[in-house]
C-alpha positions as CSV (number, residue, x, y, z in Angstrom):
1,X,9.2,18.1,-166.5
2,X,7.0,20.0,-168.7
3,X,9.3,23.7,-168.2
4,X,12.4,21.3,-168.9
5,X,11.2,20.2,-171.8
6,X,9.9,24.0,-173.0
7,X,12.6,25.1,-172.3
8,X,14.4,22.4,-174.5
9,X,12.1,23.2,-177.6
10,X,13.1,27.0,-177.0
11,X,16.5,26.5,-176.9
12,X,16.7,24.5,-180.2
13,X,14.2,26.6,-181.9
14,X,16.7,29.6,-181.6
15,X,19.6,27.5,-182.0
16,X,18.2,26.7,-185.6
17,X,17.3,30.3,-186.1
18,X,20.8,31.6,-185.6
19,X,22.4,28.9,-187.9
20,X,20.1,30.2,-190.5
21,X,20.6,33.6,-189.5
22,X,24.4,33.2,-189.9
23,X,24.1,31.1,-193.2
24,X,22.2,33.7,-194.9
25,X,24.4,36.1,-194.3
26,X,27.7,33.8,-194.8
27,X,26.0,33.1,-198.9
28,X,25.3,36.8,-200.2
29,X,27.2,35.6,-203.5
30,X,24.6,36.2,-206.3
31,X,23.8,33.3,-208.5
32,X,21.3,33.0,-211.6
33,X,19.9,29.7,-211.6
34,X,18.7,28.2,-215.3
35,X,16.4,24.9,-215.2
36,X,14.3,23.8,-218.5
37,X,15.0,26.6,-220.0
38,X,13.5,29.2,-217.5
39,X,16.1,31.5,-216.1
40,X,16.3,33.3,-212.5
41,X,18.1,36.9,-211.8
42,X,20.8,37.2,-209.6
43,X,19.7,36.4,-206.4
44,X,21.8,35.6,-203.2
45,X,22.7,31.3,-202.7
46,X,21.2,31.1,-199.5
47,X,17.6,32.3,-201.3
48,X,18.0,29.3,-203.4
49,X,18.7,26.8,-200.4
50,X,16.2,28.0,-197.9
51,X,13.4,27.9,-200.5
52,X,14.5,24.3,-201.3
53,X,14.7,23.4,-197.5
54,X,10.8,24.8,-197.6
55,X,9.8,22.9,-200.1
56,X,11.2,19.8,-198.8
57,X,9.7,20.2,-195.8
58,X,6.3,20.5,-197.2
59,X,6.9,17.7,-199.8
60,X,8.6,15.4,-197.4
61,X,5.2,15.0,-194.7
62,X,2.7,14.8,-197.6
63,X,4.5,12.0,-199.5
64,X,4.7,10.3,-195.9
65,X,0.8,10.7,-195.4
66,X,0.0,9.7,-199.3
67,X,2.3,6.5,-198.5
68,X,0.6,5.6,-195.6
69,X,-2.6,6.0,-196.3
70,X,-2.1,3.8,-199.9
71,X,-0.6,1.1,-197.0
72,X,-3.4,1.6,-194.9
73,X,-6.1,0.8,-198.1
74,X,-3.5,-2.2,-198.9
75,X,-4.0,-3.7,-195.1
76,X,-6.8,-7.0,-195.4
77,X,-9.3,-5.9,-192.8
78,X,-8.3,-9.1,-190.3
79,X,-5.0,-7.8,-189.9
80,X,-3.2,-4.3,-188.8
């Protein structure tokens, strides 16, 4: 069961690296972002998304581990 499931994870793992593979090279258009003010050069679309995925991804967990931990204090001690 355990090779099946390696085997699984492997599988997806490269599955998700050629879809990124093929959208990086799908969005090579350059694009100059401007936000507050602040200005980026030209730099290719799929720079913009990937960093964005990347930060969401970091983002995303910690949120989920502030959220529960401020639930956790919340809890009265009798109950879980």
């Amino acid at each position: 069961m355990r090779g099946i499931k390696r085997a699984v994870v492997l599988l997806t793992v490269l599955v998700v690296a050629l879809v990124v593979i093929a959208f990086v090279l799908e969005n090579q258009q350059g694009v100059s972002l401007s936000f507050l003010g602040l200005a980026t050069g030209q730099v290719p679309v799929s720079v913009f998304v990937i960093v964005a995925l990347i930060v969401g991804m970091l983002i995303g967990p910690l949120l989920g581990i502030l959220v529960r931990s401020r639930r956790h204090k919340s809890t009265p001690a009798g109950r879980a």
